[in-house]
ZAGUFI-755327 format. One line per 10 residues: their letters; for each residue x, y, z of N, C-alpha, C. Coordinates in nm, 3 decimals. Example, Ala and Ser with C-alpha at 12.3 -4.5 7.8 and 13.67 -1.06 7.14 Angstrom:
as = 1.319 -0.569 0.780 1.230 -0.450 0.780 1.320 -0.330 0.780 | 1.285 -0.225 0.708 1.367 -0.106 0.714 1.290 0.003 0.787
// end
This chain:
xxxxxxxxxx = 0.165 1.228 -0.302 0.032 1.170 -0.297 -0.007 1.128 -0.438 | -0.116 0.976 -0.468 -0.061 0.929 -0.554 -0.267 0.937 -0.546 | -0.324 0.965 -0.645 -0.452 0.882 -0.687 -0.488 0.815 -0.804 | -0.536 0.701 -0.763 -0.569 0.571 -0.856 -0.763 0.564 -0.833 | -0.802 0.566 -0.997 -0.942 0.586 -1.024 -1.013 0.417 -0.933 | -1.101 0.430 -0.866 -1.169 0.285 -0.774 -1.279 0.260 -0.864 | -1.207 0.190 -0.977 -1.330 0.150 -1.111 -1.379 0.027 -1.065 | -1.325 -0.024 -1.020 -1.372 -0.213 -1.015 -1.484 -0.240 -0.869 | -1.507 -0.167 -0.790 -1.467 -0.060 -0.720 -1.428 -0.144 -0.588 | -1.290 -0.095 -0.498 -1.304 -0.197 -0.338 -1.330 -0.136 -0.230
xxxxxxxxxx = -1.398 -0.212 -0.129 -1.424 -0.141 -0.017 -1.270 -0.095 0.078 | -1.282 -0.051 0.165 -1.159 -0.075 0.272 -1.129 -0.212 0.325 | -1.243 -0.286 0.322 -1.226 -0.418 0.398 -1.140 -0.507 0.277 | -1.230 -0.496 0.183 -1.201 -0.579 0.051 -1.049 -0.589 0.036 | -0.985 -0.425 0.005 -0.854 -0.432 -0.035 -0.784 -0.436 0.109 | -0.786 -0.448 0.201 -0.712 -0.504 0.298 -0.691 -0.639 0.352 | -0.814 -0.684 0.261 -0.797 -0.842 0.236 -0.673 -0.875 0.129 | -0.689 -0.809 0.058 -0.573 -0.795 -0.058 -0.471 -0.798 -0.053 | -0.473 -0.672 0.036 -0.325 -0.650 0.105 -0.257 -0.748 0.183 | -0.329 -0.788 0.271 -0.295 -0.910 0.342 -0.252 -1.044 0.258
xxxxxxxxxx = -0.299 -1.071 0.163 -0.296 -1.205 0.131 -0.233 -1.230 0.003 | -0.232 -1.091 -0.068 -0.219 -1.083 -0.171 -0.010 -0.998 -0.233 | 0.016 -0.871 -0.163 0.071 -0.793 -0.202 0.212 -0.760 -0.126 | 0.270 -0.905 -0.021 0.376 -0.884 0.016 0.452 -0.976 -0.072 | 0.340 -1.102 -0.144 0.400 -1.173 -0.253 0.427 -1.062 -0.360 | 0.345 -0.983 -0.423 0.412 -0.861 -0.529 0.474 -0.805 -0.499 | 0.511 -0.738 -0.396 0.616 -0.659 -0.361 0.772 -0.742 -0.374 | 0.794 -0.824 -0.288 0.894 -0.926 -0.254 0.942 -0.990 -0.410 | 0.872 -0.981 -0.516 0.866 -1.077 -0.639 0.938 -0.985 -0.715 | 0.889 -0.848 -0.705 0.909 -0.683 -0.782 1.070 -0.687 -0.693
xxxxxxxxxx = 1.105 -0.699 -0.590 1.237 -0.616 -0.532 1.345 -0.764 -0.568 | 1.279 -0.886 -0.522 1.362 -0.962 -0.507 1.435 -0.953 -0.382 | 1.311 -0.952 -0.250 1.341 -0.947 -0.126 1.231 -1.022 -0.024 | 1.235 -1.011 0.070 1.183 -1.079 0.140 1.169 -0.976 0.302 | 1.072 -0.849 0.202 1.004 -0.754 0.343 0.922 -0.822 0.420 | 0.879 -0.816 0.574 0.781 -0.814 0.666 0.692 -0.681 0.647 | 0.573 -0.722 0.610 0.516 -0.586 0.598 0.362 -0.610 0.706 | 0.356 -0.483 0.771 0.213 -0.462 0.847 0.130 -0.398 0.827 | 0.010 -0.440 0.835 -0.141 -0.356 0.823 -0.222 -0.315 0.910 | -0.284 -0.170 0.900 -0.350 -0.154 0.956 -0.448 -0.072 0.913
xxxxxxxxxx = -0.602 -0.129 0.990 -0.718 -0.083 0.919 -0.830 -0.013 0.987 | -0.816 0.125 0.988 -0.949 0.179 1.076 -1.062 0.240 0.997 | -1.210 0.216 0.959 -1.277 0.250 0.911 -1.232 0.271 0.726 | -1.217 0.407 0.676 -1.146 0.383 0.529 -0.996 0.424 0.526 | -0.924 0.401 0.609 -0.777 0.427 0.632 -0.707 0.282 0.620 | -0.618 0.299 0.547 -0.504 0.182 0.546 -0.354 0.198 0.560 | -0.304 0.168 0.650 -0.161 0.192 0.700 -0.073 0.098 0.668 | 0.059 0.094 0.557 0.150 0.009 0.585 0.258 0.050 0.606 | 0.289 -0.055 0.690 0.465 -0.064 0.776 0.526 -0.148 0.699 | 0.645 -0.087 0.723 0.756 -0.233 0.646 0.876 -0.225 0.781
xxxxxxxxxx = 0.820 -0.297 0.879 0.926 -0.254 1.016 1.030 -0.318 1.032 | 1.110 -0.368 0.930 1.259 -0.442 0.927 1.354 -0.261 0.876 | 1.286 -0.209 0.789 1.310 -0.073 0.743 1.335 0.048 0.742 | 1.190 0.062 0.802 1.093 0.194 0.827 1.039 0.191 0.975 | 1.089 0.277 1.040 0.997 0.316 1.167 0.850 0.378 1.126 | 0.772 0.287 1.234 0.641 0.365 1.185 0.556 0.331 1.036 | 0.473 0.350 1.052 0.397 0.354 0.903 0.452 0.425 0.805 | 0.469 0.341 0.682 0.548 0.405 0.588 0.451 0.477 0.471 | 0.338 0.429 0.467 0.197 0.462 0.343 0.095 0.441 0.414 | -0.011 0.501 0.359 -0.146 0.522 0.405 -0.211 0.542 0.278
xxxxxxxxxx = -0.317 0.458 0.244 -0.408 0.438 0.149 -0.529 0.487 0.242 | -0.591 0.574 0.120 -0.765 0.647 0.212 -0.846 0.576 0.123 | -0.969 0.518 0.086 -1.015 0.417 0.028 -1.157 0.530 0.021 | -1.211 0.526 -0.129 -1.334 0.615 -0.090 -1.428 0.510 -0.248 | -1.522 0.553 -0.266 -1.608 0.474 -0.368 -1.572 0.494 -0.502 | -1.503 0.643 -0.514 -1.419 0.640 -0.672 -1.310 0.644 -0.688 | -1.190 0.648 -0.570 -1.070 0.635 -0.546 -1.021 0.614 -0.433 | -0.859 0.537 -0.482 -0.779 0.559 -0.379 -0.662 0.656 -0.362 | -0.619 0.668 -0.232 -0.531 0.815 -0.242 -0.427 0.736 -0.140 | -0.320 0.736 -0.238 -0.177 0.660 -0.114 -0.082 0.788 -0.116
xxxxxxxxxx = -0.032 0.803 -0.005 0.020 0.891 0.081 0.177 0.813 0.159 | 0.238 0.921 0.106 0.395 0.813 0.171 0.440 0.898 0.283 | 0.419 0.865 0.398 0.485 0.933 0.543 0.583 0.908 0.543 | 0.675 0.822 0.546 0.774 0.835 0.564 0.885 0.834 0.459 | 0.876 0.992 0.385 0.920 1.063 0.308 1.059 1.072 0.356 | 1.120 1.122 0.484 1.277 1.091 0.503 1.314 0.987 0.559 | 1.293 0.866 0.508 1.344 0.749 0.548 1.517 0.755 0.496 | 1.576 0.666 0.537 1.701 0.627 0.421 1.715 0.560 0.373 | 1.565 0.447 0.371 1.533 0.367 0.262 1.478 0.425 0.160 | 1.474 0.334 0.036 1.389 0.424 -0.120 1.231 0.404 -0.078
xxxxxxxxxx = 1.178 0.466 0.013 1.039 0.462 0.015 0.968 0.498 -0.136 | 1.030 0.543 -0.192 0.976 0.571 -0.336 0.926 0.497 -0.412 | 0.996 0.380 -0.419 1.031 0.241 -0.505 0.890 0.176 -0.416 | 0.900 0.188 -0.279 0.785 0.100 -0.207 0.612 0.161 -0.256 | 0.646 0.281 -0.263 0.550 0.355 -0.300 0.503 0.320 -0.438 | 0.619 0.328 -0.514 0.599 0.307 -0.674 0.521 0.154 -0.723 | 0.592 0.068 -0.601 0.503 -0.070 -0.653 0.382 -0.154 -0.563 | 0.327 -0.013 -0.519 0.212 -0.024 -0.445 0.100 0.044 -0.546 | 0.171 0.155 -0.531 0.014 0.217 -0.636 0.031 0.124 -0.798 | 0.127 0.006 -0.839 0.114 -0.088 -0.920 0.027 -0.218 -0.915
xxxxxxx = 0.018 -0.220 -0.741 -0.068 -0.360 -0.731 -0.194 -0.289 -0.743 | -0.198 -0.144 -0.655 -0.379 -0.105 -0.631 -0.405 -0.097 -0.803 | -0.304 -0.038 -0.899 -0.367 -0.054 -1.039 -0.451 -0.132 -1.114 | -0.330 -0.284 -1.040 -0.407 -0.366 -1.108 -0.535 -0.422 -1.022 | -0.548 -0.424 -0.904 -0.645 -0.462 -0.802 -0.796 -0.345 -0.824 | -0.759 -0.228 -0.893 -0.904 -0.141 -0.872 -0.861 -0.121 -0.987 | -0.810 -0.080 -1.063 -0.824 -0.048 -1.230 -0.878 -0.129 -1.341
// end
């Protein structure tokens, strides 16, 4: 579990706009790949899938007014969920920091 200070500050809606539009181009740019990634958004919960990969939701971002808290579920993948992890809490850096 990873927390990043929500200085700039985003709502749940905000950065799932982000996410969407913004962060499969950073990801894909960072690996030098070309993931399908999915979102999902209930109240301050954010779920992403990368389902070419990962069964299931692979991270979960909790979105609150002074932080975010990303959470990697699918910890025994036999993909490097790590690496996915690692250049996620890089975009929320630069997106809320």
């Amino acid at each position: 579990m990873t927390t990043i200070k929500n200085v700039k500050p985003l709502s749940a809606e905000k950065l799932f706009d982000l996410l969407k539009t913004e962060f499969a181009d950073y990801i894909n740019e960072k690996l030098g790949s070309n993931l399908a990634i999915e979102y999902a958004h209930v109240f301050d919960e954010i779920n992403i899938s990368f389902p070419e990969v990962i069964e299931g939701p692979a991270l979960i971002i909790i979105v609150t007014g002074d932080e975010l808290t990303v959470t990697l579920l699918a910890a025994g993948s036999d993909y490097n969920t790590g690496l996915l992890e690692e250049h996620l809490n890089g975009f929320l850096e630069e997106k809320a920091g």
